[in-house]
N, CA, C and O atoms as a DFTB+ gen file, in Angstrom:
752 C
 N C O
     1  1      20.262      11.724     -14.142
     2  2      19.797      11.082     -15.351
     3  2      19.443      12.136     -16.381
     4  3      18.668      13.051     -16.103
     5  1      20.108      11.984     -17.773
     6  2      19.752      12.763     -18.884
     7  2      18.565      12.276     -19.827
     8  3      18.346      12.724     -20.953
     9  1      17.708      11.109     -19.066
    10  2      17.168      10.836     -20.172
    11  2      15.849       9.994     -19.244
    12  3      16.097       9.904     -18.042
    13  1      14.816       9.528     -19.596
    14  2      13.805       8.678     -19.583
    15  2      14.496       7.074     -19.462
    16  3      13.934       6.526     -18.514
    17  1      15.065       6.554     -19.814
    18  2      15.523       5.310     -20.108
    19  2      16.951       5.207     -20.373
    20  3      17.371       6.294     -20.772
    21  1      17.865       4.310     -20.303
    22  2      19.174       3.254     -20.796
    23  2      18.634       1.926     -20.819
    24  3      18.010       1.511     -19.843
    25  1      18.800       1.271     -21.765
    26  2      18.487       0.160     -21.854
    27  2      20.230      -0.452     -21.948
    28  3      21.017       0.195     -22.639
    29  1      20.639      -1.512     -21.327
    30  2      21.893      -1.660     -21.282
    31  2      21.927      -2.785     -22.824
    32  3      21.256      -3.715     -23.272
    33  1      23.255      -1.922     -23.248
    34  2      23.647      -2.843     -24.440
    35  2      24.324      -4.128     -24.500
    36  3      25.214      -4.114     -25.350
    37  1      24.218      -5.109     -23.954
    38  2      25.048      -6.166     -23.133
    39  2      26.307      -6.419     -24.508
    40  3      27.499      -6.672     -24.335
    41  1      25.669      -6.273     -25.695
    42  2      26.561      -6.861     -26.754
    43  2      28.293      -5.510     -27.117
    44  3      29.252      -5.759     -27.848
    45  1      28.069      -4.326     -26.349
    46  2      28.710      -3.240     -26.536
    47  2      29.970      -3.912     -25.804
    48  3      30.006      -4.615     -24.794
    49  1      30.969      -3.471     -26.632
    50  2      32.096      -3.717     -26.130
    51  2      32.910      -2.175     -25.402
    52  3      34.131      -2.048     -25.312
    53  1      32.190      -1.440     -25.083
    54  2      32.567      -0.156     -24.468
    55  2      32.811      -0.566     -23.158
    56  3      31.889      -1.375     -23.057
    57  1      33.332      -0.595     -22.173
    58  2      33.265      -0.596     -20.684
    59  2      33.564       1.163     -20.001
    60  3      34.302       2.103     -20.297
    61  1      32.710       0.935     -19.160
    62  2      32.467       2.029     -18.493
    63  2      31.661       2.116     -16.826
    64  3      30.817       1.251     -16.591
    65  1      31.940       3.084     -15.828
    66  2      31.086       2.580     -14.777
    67  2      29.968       2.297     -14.913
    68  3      29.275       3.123     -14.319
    69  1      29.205       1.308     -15.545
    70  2      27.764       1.717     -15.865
    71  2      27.802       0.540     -17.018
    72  3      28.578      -0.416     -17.049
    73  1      26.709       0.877     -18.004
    74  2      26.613      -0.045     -19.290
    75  2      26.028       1.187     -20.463
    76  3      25.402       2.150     -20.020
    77  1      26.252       1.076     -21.748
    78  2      26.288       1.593     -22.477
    79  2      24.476       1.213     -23.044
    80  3      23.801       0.184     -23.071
    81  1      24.254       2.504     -23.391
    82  2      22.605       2.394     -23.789
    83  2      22.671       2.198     -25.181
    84  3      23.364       2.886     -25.930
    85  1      21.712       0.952     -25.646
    86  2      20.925       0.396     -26.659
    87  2      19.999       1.611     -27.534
    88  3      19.091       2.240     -26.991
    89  1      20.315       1.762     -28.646
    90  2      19.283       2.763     -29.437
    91  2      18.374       2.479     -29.456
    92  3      17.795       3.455     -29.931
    93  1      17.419       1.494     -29.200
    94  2      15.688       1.387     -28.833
    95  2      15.643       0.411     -27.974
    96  3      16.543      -0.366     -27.656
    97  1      14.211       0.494     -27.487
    98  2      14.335       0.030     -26.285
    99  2      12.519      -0.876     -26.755
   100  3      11.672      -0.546     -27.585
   101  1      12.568      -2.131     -25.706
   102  2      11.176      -2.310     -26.158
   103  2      10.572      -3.155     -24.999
   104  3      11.435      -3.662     -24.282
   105  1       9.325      -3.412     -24.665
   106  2       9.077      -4.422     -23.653
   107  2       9.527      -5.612     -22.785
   108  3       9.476      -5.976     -21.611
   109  1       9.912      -5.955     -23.767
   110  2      11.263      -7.389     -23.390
   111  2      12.294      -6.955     -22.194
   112  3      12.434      -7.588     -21.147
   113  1      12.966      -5.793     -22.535
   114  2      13.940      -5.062     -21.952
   115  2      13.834      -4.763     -20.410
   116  3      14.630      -4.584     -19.488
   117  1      12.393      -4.797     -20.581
   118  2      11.450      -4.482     -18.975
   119  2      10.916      -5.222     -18.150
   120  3      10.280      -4.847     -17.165
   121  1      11.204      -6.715     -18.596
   122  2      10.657      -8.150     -17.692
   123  2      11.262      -9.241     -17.829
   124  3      12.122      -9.526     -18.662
   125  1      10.819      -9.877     -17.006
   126  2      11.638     -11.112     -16.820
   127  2      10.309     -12.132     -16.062
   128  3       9.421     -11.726     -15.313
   129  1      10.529     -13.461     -16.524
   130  2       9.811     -14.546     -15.570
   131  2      11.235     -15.519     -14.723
   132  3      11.457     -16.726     -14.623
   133  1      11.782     -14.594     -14.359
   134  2      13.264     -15.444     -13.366
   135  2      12.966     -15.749     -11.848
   136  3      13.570     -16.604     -11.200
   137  1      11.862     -14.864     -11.316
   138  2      11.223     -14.929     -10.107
   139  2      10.010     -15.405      -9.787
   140  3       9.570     -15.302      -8.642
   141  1       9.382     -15.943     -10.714
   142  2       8.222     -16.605     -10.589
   143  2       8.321     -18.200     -10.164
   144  3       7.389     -18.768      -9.593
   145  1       9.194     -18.660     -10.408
   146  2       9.307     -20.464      -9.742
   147  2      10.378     -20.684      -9.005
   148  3      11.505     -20.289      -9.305
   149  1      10.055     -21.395      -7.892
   150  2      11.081     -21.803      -6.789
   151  2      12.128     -22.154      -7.661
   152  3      11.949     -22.916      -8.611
   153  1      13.431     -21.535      -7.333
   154  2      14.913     -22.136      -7.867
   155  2      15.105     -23.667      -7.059
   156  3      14.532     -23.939      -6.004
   157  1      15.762     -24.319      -7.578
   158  2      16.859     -25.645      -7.358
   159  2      17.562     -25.364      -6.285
   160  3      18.450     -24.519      -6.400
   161  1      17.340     -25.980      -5.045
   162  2      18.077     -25.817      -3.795
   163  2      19.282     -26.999      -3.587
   164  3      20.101     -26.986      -2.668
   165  1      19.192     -28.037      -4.673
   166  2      19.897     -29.058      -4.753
   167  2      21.355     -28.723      -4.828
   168  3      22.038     -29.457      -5.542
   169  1      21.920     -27.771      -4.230
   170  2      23.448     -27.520      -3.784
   171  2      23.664     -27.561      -2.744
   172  3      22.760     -27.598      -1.909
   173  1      25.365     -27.570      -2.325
   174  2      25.832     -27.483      -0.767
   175  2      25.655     -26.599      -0.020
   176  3      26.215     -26.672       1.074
   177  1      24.744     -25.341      -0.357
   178  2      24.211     -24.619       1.146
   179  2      22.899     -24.912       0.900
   180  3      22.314     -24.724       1.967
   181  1      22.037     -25.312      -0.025
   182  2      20.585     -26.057      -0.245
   183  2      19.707     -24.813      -0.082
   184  3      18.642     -24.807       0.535
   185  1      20.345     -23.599      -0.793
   186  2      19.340     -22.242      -0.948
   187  2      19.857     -22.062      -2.696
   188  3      20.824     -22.567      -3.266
   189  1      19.163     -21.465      -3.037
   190  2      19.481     -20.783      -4.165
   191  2      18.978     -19.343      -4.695
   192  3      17.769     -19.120      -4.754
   193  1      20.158     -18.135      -5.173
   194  2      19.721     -16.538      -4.979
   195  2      19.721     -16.968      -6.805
   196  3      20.516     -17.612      -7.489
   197  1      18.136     -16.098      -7.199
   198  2      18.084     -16.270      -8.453
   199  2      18.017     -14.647      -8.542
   200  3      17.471     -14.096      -7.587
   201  1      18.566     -13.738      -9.697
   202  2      18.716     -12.013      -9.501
   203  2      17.774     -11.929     -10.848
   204  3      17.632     -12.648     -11.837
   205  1      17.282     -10.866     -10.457
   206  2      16.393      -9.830     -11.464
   207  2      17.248      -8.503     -11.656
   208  3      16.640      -7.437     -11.567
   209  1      18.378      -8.491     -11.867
   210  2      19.102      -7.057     -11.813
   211  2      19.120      -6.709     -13.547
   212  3      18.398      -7.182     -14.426
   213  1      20.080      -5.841     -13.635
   214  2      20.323      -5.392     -15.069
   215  2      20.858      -6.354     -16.179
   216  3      20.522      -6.277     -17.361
   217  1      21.735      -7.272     -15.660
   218  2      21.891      -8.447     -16.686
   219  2      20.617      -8.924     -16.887
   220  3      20.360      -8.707     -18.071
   221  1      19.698      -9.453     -16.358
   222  2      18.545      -9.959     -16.708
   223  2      17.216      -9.296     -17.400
   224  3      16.412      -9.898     -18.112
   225  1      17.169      -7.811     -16.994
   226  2      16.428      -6.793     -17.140
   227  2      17.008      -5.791     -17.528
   228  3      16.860      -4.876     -16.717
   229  1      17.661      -5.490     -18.470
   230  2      18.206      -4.734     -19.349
   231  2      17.731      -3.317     -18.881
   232  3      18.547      -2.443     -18.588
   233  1      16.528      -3.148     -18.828
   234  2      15.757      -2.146     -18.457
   235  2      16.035      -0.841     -17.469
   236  3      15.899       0.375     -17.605
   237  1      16.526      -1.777     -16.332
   238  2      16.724      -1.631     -14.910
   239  2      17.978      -0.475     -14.852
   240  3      17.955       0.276     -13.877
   241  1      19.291      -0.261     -16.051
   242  2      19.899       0.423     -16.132
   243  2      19.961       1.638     -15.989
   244  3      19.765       1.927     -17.170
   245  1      20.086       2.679     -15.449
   246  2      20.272       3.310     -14.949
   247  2      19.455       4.147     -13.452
   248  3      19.714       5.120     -12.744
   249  1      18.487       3.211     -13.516
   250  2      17.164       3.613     -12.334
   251  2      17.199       3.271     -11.153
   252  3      16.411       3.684     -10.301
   253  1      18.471       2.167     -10.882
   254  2      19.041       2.646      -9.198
   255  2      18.077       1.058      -8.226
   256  3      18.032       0.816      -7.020
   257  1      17.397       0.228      -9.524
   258  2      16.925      -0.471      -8.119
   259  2      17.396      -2.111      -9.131
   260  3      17.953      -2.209     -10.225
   261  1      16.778      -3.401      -7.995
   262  2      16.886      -4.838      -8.866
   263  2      16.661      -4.940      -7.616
   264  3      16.697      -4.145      -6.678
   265  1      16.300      -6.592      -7.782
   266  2      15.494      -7.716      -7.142
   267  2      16.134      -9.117      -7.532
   268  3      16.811      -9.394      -8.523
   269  1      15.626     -10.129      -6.202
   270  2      16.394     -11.665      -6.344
   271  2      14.761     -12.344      -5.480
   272  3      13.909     -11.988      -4.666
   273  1      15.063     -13.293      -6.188
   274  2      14.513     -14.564      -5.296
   275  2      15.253     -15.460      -4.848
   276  3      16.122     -16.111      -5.429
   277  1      14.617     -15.523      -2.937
   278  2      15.918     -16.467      -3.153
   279  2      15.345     -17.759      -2.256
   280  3      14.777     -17.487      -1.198
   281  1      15.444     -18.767      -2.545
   282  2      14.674     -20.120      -2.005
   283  2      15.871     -20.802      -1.680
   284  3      16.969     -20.976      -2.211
   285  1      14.996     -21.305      -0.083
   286  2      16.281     -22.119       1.065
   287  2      14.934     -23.844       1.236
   288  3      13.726     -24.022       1.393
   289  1      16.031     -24.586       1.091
   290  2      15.127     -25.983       1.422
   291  2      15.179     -26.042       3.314
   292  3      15.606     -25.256       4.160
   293  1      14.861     -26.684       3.345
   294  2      15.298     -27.291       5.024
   295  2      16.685     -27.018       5.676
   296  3      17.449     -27.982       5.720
   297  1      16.918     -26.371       5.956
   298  2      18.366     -25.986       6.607
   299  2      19.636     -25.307       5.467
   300  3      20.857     -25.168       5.544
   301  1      18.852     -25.076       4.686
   302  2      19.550     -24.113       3.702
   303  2      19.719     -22.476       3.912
   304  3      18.906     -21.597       4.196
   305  1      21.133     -22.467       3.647
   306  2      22.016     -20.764       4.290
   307  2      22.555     -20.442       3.215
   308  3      23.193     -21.150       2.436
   309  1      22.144     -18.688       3.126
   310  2      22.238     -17.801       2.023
   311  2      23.544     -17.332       3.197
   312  3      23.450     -16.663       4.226
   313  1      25.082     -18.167       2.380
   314  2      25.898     -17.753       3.253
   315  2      27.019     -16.339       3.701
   316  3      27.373     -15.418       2.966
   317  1      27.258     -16.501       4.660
   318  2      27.903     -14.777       5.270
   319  2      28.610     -13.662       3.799
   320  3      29.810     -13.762       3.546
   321  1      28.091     -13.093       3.315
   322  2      28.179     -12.311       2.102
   323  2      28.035     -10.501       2.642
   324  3      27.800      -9.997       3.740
   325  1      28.332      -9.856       1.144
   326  2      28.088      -8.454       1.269
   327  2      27.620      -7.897       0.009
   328  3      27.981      -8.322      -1.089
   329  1      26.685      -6.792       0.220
   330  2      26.389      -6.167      -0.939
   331  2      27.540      -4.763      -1.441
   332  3      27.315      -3.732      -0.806
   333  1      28.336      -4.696      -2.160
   334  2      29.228      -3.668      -1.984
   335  2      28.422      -2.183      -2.353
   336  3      28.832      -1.071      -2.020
   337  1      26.889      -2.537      -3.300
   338  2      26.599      -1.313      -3.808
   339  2      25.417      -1.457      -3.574
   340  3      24.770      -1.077      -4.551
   341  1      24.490      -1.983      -2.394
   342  2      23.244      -1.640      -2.529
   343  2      22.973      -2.406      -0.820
   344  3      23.601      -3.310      -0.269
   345  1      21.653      -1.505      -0.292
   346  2      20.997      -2.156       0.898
   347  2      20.347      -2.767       0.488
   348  3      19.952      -2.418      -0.625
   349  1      19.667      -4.338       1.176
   350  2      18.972      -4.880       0.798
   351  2      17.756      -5.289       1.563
   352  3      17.948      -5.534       2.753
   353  1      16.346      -5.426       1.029
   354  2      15.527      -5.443       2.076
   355  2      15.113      -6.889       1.492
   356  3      15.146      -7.211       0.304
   357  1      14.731      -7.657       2.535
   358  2      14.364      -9.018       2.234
   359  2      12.846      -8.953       2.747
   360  3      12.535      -8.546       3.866
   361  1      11.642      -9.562       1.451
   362  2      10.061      -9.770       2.247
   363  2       9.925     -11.227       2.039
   364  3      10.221     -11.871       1.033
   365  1       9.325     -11.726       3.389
   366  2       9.541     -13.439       3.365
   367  2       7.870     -13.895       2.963
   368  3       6.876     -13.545       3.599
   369  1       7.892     -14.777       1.717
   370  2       6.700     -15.191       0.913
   371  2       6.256     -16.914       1.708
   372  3       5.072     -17.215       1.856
   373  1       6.999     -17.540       1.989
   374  2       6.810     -18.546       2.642
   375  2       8.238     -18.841       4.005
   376  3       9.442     -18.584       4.029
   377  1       7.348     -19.440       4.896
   378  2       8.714     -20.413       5.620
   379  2       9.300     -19.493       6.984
   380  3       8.398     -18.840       7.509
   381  1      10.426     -19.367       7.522
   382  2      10.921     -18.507       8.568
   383  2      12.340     -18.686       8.230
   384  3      12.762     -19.584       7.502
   385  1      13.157     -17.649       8.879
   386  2      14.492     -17.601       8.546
   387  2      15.061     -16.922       9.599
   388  3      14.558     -15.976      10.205
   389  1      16.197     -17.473       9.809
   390  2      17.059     -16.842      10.882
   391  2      18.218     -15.777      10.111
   392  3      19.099     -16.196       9.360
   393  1      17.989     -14.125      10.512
   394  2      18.676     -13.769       9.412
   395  2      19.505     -12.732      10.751
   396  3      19.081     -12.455      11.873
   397  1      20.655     -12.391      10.155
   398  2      21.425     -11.464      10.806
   399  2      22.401     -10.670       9.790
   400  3      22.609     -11.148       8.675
   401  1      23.172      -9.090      10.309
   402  2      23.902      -8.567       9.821
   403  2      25.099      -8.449      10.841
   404  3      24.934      -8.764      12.020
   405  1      26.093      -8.070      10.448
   406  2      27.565      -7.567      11.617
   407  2      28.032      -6.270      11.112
   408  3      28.456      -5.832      10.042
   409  1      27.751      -5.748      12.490
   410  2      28.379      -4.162      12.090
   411  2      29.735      -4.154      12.612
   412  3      30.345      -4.875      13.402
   413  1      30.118      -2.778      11.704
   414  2      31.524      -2.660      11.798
   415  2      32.049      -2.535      13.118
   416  3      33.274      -2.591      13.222
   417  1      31.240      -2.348      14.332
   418  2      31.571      -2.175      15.766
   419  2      31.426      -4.475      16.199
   420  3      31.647      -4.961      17.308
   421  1      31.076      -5.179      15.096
   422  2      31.041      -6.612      15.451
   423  2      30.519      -6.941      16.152
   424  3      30.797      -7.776      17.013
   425  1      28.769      -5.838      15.806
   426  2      27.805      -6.140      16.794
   427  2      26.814      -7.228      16.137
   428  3      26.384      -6.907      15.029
   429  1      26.403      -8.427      16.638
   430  2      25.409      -8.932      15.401
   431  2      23.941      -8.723      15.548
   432  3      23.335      -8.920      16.601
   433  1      23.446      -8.349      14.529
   434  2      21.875      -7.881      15.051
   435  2      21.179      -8.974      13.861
   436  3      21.294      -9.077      12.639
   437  1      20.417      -9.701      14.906
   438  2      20.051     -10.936      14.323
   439  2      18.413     -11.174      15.270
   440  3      18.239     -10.769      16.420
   441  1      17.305     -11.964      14.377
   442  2      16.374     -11.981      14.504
   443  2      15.631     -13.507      14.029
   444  3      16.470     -14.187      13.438
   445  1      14.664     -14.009      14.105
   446  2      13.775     -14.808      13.450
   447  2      12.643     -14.047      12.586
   448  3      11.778     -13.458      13.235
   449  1      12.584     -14.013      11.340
   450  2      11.343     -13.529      10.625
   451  2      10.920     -14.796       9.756
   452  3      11.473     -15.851       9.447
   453  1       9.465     -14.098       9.461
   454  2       8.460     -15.600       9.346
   455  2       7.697     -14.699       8.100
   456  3       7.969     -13.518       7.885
   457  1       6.805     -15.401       7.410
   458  2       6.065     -14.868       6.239
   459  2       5.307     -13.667       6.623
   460  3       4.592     -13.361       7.577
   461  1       5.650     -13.179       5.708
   462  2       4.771     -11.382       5.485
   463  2       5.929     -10.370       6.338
   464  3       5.808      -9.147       6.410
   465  1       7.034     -11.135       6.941
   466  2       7.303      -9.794       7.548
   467  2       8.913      -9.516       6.725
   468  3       9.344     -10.289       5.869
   469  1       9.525      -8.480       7.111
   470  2      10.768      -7.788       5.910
   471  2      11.763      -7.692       7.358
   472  3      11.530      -7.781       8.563
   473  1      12.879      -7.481       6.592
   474  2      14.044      -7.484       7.394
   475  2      15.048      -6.787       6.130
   476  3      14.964      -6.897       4.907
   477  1      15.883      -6.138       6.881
   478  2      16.843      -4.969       6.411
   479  2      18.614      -4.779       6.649
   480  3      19.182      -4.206       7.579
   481  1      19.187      -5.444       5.516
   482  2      20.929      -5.475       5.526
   483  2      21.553      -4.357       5.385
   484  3      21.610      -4.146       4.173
   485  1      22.000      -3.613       5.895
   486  2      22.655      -2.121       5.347
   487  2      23.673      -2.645       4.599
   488  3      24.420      -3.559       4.947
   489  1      23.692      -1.888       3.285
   490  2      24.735      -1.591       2.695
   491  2      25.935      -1.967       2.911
   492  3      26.376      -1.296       3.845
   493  1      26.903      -2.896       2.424
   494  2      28.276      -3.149       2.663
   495  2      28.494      -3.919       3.731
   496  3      29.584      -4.458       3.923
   497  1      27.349      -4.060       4.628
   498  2      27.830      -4.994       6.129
   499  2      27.493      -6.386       5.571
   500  3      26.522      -6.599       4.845
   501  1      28.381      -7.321       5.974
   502  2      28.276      -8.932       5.929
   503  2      26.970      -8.805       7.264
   504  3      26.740      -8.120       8.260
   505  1      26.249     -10.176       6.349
   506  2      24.913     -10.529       6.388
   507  2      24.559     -12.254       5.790
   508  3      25.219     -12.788       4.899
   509  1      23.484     -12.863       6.453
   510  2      23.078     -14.257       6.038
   511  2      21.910     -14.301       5.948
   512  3      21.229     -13.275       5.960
   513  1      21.298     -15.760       5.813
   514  2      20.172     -15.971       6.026
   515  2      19.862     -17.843       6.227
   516  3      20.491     -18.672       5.568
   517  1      19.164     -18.083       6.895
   518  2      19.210     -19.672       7.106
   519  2      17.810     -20.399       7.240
   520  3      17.314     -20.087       8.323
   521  1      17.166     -21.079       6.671
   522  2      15.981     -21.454       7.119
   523  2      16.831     -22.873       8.458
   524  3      17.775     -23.662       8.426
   525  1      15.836     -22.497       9.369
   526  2      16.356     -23.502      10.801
   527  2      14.603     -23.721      10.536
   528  3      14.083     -23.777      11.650
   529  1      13.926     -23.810       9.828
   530  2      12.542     -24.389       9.837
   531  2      12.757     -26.212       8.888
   532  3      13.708     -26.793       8.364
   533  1      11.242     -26.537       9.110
   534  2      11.197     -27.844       8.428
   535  2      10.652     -28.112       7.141
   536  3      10.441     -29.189       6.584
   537  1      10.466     -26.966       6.776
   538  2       9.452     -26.346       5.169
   539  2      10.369     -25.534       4.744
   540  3      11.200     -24.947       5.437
   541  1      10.185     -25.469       3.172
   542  2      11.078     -24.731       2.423
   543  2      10.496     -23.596       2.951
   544  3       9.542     -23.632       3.728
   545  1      11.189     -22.301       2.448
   546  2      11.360     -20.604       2.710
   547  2      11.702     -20.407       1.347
   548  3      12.369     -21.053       0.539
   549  1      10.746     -18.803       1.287
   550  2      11.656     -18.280      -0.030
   551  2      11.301     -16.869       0.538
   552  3      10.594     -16.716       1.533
   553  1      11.872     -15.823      -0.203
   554  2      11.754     -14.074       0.078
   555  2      12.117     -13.733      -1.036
   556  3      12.844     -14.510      -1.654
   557  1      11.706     -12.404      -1.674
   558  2      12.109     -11.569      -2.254
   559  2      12.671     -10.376      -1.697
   560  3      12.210      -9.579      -0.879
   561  1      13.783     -10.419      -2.320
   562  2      15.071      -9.651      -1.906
   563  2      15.095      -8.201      -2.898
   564  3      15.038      -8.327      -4.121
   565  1      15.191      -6.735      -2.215
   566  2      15.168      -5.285      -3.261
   567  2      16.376      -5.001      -2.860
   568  3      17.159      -5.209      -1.933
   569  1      16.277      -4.474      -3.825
   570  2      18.164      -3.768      -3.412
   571  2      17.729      -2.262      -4.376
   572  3      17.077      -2.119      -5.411
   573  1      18.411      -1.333      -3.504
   574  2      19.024       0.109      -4.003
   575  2      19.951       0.298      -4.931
   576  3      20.620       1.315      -4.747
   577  1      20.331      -0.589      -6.248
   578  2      21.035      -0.664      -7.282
   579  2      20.800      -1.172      -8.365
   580  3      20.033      -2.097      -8.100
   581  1      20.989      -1.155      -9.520
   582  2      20.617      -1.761     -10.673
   583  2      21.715      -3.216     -10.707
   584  3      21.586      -4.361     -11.140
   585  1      22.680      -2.557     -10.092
   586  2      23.844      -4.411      -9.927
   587  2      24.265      -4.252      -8.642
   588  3      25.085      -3.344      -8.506
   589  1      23.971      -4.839      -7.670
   590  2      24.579      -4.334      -5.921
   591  2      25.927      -5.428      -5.747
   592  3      26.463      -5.372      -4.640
   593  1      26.404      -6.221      -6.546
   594  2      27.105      -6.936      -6.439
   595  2      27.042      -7.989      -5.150
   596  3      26.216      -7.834      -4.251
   597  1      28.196      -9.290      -5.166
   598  2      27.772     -10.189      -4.250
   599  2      29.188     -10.795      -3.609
   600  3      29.903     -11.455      -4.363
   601  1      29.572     -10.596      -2.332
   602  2      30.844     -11.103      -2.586
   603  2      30.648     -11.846      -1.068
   604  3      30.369     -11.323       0.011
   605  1      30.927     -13.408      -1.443
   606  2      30.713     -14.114      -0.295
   607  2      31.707     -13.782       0.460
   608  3      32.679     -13.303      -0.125
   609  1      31.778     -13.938       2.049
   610  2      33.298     -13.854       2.800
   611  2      34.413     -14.622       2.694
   612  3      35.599     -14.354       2.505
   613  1      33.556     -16.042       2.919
   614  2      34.313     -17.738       2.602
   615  2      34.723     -17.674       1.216
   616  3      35.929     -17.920       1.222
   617  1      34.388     -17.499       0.203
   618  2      35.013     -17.575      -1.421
   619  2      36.138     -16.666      -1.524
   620  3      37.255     -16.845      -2.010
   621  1      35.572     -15.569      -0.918
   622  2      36.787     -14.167      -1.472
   623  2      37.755     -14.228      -0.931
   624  3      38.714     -13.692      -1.486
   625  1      38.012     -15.023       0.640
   626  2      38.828     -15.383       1.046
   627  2      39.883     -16.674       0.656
   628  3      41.108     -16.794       0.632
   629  1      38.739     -17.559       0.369
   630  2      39.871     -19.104       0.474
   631  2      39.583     -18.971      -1.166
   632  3      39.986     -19.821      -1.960
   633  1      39.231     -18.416      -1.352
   634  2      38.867     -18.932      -3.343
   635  2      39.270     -17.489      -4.056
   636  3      38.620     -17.170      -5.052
   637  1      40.158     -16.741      -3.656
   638  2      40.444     -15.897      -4.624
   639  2      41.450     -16.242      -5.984
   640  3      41.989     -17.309      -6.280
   641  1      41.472     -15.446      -6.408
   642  2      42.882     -15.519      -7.821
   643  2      43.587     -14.198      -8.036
   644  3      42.927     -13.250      -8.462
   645  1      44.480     -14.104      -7.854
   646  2      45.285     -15.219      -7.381
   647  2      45.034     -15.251      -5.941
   648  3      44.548     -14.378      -5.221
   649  1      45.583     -16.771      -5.574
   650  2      45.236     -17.027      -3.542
   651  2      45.810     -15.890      -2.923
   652  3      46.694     -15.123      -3.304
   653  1      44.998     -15.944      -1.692
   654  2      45.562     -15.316      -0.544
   655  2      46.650     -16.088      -0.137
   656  3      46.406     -17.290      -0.037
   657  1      47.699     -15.753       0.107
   658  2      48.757     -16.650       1.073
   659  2      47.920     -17.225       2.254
   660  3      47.266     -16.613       3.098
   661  1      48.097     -18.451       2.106
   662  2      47.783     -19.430       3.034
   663  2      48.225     -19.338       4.488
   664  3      47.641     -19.711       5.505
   665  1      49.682     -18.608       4.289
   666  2      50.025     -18.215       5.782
   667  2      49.163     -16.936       6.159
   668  3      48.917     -16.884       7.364
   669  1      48.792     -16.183       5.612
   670  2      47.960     -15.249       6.288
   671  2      47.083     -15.492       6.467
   672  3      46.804     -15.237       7.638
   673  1      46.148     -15.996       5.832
   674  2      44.944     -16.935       6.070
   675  2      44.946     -17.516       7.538
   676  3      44.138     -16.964       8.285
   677  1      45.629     -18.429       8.035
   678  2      46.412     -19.290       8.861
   679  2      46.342     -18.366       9.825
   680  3      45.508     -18.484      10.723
   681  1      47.262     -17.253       9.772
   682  2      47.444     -16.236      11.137
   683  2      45.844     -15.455      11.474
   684  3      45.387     -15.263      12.601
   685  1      45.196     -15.096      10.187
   686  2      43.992     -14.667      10.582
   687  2      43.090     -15.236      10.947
   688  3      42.231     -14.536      11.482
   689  1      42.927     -16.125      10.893
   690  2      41.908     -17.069      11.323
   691  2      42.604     -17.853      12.715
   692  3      41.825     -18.354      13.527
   693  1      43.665     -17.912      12.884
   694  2      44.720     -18.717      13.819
   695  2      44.400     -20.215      14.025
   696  3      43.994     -20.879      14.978
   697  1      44.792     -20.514      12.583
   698  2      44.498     -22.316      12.691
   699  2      45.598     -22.453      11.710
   700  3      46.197     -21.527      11.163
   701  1      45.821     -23.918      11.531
   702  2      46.690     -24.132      10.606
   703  2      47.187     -24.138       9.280
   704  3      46.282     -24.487       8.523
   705  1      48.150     -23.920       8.731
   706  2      48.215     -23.891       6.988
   707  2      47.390     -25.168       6.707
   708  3      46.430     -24.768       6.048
   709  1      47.290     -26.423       6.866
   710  2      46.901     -27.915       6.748
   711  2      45.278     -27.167       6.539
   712  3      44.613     -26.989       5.518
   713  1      45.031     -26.866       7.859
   714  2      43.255     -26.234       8.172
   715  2      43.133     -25.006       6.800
   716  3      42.078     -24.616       6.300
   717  1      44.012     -24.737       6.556
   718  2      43.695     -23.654       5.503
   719  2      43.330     -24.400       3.931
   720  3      42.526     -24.064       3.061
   721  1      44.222     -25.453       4.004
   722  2      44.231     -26.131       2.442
   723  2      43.267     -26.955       2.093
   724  3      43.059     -27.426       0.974
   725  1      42.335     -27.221       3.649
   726  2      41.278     -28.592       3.830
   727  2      40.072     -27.413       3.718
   728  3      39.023     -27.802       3.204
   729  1      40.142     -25.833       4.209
   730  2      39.055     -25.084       4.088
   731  2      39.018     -25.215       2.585
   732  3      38.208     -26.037       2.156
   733  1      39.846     -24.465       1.589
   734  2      39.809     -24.188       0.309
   735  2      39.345     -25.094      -0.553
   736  3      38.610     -24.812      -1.500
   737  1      39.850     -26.518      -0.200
   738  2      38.856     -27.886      -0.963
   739  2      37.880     -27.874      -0.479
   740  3      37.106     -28.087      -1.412
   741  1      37.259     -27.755       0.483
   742  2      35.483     -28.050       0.767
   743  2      35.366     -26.840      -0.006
   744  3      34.326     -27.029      -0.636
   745  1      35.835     -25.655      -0.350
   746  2      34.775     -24.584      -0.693
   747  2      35.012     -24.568      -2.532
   748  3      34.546     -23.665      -3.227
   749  1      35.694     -25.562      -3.012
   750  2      35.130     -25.770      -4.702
   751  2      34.113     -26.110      -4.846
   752  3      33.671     -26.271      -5.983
């Protein structure tokens, strides 16, 4: 870092690895109220990840860290995903969660954690989280990046653009093209 601050210029039409710094910078730039109220779990995995990263916090640009809240109703799953640019440590504020990671040896190291205690995704490994309780759950989630990115397994697979060939799909998974076209509609 050459400097005290980047405040990211969201309106800059420069692209670059990174975001282009704003000529002043001011309080605003440095907060957010995005993590203060339970998100809307009223979707089909019945969790919802709300982010505090650099889109939201302008601020956060170039200093290497960001934050999410993320609230699960009753049987709601923060589903099998990866961070491509950041570890993430999860601290649980209410509720219990069944959380696991898979290492590249396709070992799964998986646990039950309950309020007050943290649990830890390395970097790049697919990872979940599920409340199997009868009370909502929520955690705050840190990550080692200002944007760690998010790339579910199920989307990037059956929901890319352009598609994956359906026959490979099919062979990798070893079910049918039919089973492939019935996955891709449940996952709009």
């Amino acid at each position: 870092m050459l400097q005290d601050l980047c405040v990211v210029d969201l309106a800059s039409a420069v692209k670059v690895n990174g975001f282009v710094c704003k000529a002043k910078a001011n309080a605003t730039d440095f907060t957010t109220v995005a993590l203060k109220l339970p998100g809307n779990t009223n979707n089909k995995f019945r969790a919802l990840v709300t982010p505090a990263n650099v889109m939201q916090v302008p601020g956060l640009n170039t200093l290497g860290v960001s934050m999410a809240r993320i609230d699960y109703a009753p049987g709601g799953l923060n589903p099998p995903h990866t961070h491509p640019r950041a570890t993430e440590m999860i601290f649980v504020l209410e509720g219990q969660l069944d959380v696991g990671f898979i290492t590249t040896a396709n070992v799964l190291i998986a646990t039950t954690i309950k309020k007050g205690e943290v649990f830890v995704f390395p970097r790049g490994l697919l990872h979940f989280q599920m409340n199997n309780g009868n009370s909502p759950a929520a955690v705050i989630a840190g990550f080692n990046s200002q944007f760690p990115g998010t790339q579910q397994a199920a989307a990037a697979l059956f929901n890319a653009t352009p598609p994956v060939p359906d026959d490979v799909l099919a062979k990798a998974f070893q079910i049918g093209v039919v089973d492939v076209q019935k996955i891709k509609m449940n996952l709009k």
